[in-house]
ZAFI-515781 format. One record per residue: residue in three letters; y, x negated, z of N, C-alpha, C, O in turn. Coordinates in nm, 3 decimals. Atoms other than C-alpha are relative to their C-alpha. Layout:
N
- ALA Y X Z Y X Z Y X Z Y X Z
...
//
This chain:
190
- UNK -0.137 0.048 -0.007 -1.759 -0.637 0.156 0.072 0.036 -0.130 0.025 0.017 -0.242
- UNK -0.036 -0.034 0.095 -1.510 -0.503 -0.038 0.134 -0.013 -0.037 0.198 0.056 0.041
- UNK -0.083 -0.012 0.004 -1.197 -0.574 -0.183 0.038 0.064 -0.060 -0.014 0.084 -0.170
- UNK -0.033 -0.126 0.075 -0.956 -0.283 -0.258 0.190 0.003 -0.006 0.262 -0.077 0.054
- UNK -0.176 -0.035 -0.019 -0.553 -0.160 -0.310 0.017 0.097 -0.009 -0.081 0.161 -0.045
- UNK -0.033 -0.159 -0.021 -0.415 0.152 -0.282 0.123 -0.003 -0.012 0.205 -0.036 0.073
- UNK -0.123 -0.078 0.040 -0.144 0.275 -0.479 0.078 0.129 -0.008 0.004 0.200 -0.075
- UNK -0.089 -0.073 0.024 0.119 0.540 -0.483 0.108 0.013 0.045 0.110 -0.065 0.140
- UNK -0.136 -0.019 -0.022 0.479 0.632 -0.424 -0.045 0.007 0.173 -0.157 0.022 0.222
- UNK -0.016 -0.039 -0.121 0.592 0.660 -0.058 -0.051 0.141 0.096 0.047 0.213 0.110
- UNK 0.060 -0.125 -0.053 0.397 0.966 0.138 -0.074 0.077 -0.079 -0.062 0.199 -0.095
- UNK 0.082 -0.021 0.101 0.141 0.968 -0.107 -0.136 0.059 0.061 -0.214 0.137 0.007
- UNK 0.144 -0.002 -0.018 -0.147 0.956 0.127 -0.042 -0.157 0.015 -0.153 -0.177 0.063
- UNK 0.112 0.141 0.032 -0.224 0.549 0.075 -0.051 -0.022 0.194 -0.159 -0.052 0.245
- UNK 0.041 0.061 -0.129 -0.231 0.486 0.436 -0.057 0.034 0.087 -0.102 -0.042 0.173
- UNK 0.127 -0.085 -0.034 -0.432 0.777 0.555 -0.089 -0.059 -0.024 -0.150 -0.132 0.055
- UNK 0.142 0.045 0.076 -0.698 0.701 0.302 -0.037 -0.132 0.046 -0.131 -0.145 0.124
- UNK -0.007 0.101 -0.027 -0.660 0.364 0.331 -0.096 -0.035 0.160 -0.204 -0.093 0.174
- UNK 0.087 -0.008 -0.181 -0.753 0.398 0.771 -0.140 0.018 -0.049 -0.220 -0.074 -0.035
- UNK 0.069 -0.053 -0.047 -1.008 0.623 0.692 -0.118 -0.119 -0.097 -0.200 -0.187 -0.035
- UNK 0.138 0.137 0.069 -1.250 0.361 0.374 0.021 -0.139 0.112 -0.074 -0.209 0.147
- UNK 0.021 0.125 -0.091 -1.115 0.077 0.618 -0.131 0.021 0.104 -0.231 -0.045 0.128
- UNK 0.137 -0.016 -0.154 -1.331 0.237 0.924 -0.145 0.041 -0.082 -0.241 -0.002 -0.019
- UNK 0.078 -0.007 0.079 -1.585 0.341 0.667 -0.091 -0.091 -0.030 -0.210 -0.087 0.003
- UNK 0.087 0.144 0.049 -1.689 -0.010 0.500 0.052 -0.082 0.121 0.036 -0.204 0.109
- UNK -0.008 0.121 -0.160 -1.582 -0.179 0.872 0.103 -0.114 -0.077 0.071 -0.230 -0.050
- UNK -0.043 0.119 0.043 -1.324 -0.401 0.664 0.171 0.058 0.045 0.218 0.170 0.063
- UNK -0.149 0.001 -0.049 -0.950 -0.474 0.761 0.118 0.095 -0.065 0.147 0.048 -0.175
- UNK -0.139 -0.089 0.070 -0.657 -0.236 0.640 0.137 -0.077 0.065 0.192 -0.063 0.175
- UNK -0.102 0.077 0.061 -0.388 -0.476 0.529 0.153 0.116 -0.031 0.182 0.159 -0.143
- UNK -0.068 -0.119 0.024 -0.119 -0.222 0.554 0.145 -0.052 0.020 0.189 -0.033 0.133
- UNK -0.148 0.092 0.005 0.279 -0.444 0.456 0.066 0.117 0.119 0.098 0.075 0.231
- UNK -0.047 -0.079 -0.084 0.406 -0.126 0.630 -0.016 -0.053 0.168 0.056 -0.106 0.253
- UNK -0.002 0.011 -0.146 0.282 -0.149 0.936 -0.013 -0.128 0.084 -0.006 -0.126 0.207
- UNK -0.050 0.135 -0.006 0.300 -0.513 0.960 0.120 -0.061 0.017 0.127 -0.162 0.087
- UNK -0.115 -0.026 -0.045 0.660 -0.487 0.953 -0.008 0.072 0.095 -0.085 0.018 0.175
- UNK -0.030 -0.082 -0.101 0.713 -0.253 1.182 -0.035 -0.060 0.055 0.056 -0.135 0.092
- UNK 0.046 0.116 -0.102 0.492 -0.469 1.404 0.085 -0.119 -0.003 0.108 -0.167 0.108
- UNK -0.077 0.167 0.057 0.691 -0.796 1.273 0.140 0.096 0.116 0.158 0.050 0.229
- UNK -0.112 -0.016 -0.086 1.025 -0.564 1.432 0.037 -0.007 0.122 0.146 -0.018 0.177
- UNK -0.016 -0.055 -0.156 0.953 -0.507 1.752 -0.032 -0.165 0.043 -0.033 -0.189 0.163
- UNK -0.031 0.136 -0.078 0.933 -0.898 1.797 0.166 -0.030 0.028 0.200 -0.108 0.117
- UNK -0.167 0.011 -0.016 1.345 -0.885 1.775 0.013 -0.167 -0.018 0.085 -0.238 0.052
- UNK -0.065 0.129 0.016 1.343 -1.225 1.638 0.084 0.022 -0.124 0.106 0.134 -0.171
- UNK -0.155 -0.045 0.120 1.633 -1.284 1.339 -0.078 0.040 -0.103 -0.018 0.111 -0.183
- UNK 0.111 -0.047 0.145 1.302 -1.225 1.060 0.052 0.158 0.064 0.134 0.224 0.001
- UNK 0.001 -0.103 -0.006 1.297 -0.916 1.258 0.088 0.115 0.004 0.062 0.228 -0.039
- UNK -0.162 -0.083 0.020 1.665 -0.763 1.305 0.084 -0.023 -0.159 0.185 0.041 -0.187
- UNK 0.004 0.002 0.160 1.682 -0.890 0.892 -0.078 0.150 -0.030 -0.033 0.258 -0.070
- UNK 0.124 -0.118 0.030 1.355 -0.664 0.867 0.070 0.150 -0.005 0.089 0.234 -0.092
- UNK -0.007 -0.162 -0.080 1.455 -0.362 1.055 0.179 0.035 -0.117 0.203 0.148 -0.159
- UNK -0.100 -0.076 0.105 1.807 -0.343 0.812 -0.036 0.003 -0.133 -0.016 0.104 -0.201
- UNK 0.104 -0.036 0.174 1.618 -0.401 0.461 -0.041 0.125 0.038 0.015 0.216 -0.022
- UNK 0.081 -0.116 0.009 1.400 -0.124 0.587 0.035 0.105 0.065 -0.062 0.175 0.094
- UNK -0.085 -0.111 -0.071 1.638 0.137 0.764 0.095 0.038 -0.126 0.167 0.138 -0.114
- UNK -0.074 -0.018 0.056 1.812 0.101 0.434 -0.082 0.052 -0.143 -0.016 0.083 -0.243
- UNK 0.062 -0.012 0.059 1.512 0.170 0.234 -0.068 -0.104 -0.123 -0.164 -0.094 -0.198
- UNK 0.041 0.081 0.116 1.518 -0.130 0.021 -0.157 -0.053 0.021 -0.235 -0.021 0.111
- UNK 0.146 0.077 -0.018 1.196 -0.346 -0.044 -0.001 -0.095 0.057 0.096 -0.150 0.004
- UNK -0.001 0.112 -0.037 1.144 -0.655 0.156 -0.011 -0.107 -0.108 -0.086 -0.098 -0.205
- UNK 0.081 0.105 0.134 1.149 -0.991 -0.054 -0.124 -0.048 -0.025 -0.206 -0.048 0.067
- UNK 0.124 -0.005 0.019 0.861 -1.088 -0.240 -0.083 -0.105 0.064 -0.204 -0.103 0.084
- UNK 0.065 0.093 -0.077 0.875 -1.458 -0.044 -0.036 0.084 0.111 -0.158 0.097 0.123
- UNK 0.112 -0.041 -0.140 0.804 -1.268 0.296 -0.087 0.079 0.004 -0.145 0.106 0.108
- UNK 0.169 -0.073 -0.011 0.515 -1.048 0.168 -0.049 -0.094 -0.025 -0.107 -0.145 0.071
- UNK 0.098 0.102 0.049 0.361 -1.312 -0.025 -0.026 -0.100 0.122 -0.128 -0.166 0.105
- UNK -0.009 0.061 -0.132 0.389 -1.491 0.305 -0.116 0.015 0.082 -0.219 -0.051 0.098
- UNK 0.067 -0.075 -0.046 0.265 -1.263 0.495 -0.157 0.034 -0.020 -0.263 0.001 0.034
- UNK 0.124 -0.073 0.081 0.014 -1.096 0.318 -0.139 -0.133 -0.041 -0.259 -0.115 -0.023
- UNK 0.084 0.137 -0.005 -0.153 -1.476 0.232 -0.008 -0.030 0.122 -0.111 -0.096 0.131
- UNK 0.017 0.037 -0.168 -0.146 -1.538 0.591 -0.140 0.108 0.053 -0.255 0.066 0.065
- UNK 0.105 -0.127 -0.004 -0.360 -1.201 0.665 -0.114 -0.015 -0.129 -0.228 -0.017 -0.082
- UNK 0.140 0.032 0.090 -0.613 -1.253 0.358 -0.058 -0.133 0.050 -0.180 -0.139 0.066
- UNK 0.075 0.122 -0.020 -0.666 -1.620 0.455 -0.106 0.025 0.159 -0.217 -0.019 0.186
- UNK 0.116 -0.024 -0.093 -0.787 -1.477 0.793 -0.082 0.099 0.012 -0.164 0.103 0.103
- UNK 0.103 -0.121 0.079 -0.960 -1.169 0.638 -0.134 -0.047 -0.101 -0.237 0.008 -0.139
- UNK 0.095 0.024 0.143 -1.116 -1.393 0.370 -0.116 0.038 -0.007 -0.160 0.075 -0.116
- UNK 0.185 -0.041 -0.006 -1.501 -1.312 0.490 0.008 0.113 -0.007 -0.106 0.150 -0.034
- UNK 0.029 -0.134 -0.082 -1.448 -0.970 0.574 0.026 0.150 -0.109 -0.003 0.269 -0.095
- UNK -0.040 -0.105 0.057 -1.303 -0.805 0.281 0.114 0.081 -0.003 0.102 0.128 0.110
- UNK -0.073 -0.058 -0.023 -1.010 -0.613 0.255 0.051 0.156 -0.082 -0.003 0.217 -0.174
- UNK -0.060 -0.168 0.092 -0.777 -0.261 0.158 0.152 -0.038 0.037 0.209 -0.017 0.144
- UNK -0.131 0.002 -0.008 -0.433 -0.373 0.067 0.087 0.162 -0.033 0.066 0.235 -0.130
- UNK -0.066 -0.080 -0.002 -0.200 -0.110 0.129 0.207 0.004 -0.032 0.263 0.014 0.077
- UNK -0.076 0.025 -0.031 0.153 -0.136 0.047 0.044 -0.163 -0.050 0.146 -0.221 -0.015
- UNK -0.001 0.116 0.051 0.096 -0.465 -0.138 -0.059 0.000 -0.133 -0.133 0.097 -0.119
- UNK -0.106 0.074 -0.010 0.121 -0.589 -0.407 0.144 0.145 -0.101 0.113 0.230 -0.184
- UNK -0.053 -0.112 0.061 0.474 -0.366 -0.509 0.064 -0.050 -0.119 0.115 0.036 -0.192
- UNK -0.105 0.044 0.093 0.655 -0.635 -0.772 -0.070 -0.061 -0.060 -0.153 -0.135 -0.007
- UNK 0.100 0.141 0.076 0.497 -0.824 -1.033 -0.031 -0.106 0.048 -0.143 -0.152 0.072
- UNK 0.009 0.157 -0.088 0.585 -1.138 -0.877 -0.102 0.038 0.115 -0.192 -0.045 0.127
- UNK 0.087 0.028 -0.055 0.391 -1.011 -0.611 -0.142 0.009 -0.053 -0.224 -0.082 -0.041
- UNK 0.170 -0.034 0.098 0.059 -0.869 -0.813 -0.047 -0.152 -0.068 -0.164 -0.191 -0.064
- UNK 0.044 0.129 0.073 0.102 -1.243 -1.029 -0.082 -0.103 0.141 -0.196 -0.149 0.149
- UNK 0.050 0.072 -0.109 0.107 -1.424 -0.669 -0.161 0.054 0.072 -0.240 -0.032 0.111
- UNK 0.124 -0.073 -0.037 -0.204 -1.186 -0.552 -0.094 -0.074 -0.107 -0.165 -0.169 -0.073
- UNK 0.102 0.049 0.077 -0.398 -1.263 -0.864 -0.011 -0.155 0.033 -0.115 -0.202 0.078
- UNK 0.030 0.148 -0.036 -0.331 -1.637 -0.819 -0.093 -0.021 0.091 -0.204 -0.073 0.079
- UNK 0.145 0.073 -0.079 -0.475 -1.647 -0.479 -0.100 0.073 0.022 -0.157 0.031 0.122
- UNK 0.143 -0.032 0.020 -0.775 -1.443 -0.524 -0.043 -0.081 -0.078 -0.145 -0.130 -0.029
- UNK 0.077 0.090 0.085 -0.866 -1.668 -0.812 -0.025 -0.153 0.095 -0.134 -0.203 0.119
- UNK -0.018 0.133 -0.087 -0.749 -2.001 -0.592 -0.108 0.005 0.101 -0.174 -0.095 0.131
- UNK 0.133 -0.037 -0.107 -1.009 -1.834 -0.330 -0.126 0.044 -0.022 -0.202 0.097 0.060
- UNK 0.146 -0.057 0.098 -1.298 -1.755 -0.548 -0.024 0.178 0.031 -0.136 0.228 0.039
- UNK 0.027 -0.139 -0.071 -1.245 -1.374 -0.433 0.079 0.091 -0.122 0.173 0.044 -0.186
- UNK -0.082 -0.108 0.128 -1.127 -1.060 -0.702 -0.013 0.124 0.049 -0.101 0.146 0.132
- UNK 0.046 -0.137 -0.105 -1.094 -0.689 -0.596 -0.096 0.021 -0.117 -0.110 -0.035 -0.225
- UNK 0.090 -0.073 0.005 -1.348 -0.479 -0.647 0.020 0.160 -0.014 -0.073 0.237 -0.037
- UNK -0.076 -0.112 0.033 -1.101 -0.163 -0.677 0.116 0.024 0.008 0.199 -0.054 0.055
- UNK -0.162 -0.036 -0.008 -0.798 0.016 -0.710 0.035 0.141 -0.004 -0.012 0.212 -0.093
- UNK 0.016 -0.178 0.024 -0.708 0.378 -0.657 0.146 0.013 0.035 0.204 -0.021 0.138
- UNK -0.134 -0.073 -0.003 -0.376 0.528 -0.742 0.010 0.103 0.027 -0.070 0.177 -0.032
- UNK 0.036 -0.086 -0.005 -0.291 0.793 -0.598 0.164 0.107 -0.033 0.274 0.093 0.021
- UNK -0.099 -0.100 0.115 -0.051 1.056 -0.804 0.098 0.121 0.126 0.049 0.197 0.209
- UNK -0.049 -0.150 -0.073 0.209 1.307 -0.630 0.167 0.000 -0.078 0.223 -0.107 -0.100
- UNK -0.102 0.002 0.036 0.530 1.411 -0.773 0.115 0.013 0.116 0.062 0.045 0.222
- UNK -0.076 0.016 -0.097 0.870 1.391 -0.549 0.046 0.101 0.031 0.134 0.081 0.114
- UNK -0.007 -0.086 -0.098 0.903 1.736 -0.456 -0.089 0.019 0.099 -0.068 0.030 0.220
- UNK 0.126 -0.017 -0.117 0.568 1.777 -0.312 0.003 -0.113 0.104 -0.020 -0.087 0.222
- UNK -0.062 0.085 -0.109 0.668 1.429 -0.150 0.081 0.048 0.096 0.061 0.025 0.216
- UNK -0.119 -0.038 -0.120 0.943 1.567 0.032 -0.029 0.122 0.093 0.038 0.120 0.196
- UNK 0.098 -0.059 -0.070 0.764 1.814 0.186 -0.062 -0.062 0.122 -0.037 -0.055 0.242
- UNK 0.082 0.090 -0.056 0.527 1.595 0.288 0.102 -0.081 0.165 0.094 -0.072 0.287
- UNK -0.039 0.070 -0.111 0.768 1.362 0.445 0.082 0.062 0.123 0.086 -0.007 0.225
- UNK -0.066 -0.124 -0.052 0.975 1.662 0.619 -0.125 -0.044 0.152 -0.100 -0.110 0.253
- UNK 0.063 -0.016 -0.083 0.660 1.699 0.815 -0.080 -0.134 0.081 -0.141 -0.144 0.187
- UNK 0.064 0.136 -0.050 0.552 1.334 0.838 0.103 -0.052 0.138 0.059 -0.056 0.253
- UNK -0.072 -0.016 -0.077 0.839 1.269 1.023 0.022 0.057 0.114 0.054 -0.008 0.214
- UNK 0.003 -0.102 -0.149 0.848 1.520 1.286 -0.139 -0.042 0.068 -0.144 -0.069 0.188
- UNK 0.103 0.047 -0.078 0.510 1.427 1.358 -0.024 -0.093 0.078 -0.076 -0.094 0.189
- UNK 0.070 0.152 -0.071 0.482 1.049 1.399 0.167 -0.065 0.056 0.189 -0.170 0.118
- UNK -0.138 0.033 -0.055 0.873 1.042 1.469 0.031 -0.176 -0.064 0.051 -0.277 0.004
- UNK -0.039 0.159 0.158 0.940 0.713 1.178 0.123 0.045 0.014 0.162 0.161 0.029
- UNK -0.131 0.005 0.005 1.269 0.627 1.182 0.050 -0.069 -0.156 0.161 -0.106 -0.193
- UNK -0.053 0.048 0.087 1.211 0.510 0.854 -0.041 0.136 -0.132 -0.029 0.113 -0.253
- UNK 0.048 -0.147 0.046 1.089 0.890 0.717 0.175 0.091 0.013 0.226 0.138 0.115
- UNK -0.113 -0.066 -0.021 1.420 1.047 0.640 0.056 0.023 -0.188 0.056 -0.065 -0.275
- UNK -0.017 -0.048 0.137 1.531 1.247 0.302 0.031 -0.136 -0.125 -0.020 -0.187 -0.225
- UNK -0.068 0.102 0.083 1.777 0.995 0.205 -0.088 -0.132 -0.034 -0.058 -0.190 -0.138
- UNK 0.079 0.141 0.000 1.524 0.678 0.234 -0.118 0.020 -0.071 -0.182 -0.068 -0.128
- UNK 0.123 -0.021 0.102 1.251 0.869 0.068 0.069 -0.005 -0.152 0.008 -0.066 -0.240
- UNK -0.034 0.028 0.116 1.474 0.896 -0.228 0.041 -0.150 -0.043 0.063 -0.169 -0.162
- UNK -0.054 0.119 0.028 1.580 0.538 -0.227 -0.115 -0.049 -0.005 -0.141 -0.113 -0.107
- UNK 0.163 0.059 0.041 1.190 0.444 -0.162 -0.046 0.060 -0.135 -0.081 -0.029 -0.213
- UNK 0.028 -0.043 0.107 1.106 0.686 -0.460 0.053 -0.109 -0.114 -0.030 -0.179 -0.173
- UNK -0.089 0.033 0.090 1.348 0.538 -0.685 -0.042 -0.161 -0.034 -0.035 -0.218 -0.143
- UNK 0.059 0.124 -0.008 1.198 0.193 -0.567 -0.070 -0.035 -0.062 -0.052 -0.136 -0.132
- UNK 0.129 -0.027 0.065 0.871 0.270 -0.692 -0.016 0.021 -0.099 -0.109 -0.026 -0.164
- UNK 0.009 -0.020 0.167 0.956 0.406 -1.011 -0.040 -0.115 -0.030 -0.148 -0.160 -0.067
- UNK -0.038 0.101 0.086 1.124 0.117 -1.094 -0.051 -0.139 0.030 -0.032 -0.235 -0.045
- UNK 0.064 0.138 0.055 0.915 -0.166 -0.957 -0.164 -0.009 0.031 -0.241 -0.093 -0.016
- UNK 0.154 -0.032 -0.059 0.563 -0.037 -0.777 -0.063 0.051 -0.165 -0.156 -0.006 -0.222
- UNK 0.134 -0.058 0.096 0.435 0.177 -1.087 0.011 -0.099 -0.136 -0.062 -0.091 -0.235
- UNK 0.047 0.105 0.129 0.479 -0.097 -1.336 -0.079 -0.114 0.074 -0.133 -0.195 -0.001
- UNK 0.100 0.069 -0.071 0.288 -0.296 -1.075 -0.150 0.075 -0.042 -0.225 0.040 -0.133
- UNK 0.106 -0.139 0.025 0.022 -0.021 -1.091 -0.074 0.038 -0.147 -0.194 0.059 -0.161
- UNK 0.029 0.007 0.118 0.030 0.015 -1.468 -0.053 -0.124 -0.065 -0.113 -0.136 -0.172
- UNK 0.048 0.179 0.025 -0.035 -0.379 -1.466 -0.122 0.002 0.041 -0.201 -0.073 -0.017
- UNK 0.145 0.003 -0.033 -0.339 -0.318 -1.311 -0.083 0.079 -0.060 -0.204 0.058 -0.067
- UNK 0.083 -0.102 0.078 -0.442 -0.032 -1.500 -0.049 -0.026 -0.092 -0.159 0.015 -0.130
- UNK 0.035 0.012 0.149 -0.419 -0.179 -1.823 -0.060 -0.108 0.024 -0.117 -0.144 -0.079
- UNK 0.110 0.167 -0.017 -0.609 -0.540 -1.679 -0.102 0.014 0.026 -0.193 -0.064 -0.003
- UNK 0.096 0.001 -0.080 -0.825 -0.368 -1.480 -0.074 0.153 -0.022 -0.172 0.183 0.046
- UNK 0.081 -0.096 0.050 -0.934 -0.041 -1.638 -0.136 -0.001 0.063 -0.150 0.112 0.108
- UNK 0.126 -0.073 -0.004 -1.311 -0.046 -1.543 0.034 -0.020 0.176 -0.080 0.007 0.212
- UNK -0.006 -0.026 -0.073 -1.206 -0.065 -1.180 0.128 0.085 0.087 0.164 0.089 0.205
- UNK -0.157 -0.080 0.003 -0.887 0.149 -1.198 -0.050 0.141 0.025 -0.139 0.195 -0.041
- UNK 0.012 -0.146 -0.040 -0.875 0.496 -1.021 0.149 0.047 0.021 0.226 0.013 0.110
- UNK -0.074 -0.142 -0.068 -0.633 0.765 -1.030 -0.074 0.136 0.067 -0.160 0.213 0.023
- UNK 0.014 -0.138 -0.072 -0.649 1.032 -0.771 0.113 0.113 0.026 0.228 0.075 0.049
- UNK -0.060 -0.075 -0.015 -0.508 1.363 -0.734 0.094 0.030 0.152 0.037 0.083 0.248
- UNK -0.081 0.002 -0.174 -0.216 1.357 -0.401 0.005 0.117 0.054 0.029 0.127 0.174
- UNK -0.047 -0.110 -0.037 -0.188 1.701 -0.393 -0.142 0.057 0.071 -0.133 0.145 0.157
- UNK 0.113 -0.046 -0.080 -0.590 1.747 -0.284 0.054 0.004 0.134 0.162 -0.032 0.180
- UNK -0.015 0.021 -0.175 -0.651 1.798 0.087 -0.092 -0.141 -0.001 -0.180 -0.180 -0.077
- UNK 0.036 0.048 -0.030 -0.705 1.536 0.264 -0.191 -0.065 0.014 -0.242 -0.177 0.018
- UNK 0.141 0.013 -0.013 -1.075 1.564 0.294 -0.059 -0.018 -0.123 -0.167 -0.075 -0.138
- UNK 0.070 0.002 0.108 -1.113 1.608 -0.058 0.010 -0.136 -0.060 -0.093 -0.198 -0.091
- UNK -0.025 0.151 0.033 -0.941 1.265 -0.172 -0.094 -0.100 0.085 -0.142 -0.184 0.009
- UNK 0.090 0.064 -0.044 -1.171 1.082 0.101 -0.174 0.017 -0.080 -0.257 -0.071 -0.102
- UNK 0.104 -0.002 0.049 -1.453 1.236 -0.051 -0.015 -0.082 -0.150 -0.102 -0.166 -0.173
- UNK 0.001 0.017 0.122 -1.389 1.170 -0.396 0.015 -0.171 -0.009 -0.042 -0.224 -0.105
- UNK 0.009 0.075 -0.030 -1.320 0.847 -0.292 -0.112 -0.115 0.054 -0.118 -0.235 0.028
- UNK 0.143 0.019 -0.032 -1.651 0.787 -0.131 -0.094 0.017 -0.073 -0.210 0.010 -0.032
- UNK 0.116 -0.020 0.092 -1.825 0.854 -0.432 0.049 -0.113 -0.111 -0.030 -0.196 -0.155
- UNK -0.050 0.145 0.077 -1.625 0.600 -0.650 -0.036 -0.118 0.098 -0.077 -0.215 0.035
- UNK 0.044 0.154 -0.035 -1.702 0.311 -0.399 -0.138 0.023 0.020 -0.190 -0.086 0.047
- UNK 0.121 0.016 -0.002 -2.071 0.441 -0.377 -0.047 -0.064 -0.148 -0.116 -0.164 -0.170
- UNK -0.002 0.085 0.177 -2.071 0.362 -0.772 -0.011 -0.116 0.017 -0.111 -0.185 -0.005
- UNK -0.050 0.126 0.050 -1.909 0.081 -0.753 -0.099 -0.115 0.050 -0.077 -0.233 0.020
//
């Protein structure tokens, strides 16, 4: 059982990777993304709120992840998890640390994973056409980018500098296969 997070900018890769160690170590992929999106398609007023925060690119507030996201660990608690997409604001990373400590539970890793915002846009060009996201669109990747600068990678850097001996950067620009691998050899370590 393992608890893990997975960092980087928007069309980084986290949520690939993320699937593929979830089916790997058999433990839950905690993914805020796609939790929303699921949360929209209920069309209650959380959810027609939801769907304009996130058509507009902003971040959701930190009360309805922390919400959320404690709701999903409390029924994950045995099993382990791979937050994805969580935590992106201090306030949330402070609230995270709280209740892992409150729950006798701490991760066990963290892997950032690095890409600069041209090679992003690329990326999302083709992400888009593929899985047809209505939330994959030039303008929203730059407003998610811009997000991230300014409140995900000082999340990220908060963990780096606390959590150094379980802190990973990875390269975004590998192929796919190679980041899983490389990946699979840091949690065989660990």
């Amino acid at each position: 059982m393992k608890n893990i997070i997975f960092f980087g900018p928007p069309g980084a890769g986290k949520g690939t990777q993320a699937k593929i160690i979830s089916e790997h170590l058999n433990i839950p992929h905690l993914s805020t993304g796609d939790i929303l999106r699921n949360k929209i398609l209920e069309q209650d007023d959380l959810a027609l709120k939801l769907k304009e925060i996130m058509s507009s690119g902003k971040l959701v507030s930190d009360e309805i992840l922390n919400s959320i996201v404690s709701s999903r660990l409390t029924h994950e608690k045995n099993k382990g998890f791979i937050l994805d997409g969580f935590p992106r604001t201090l306030d949330q990373a402070y609230f995270l640390n709280k209740y892992l400590t409150e729950n006798k539970m701490k991760l066990d890793l963290i892997f950032d994973i690095k890409i600069n915002f041209e090679d992003l846009k690329n990326r999302i060009i083709k992400r888009s056409f593929e899985e047809k996201r209505d939330d994959d669109t030039l303008e929203i990747l730059e407003t998610r980018f811009s997000e991230y600068i300014e409140s995900t990678q000082k999340v990220s850097n908060f963990y780096n500098k606390n959590n150094k001996e379980i802190y990973y950067n990875i390269d975004g620009l590998l192929e796919i296969t190679e980041i899983t691998s490389k990946l699979h050899n840091i949690i065989k370590k660990s």
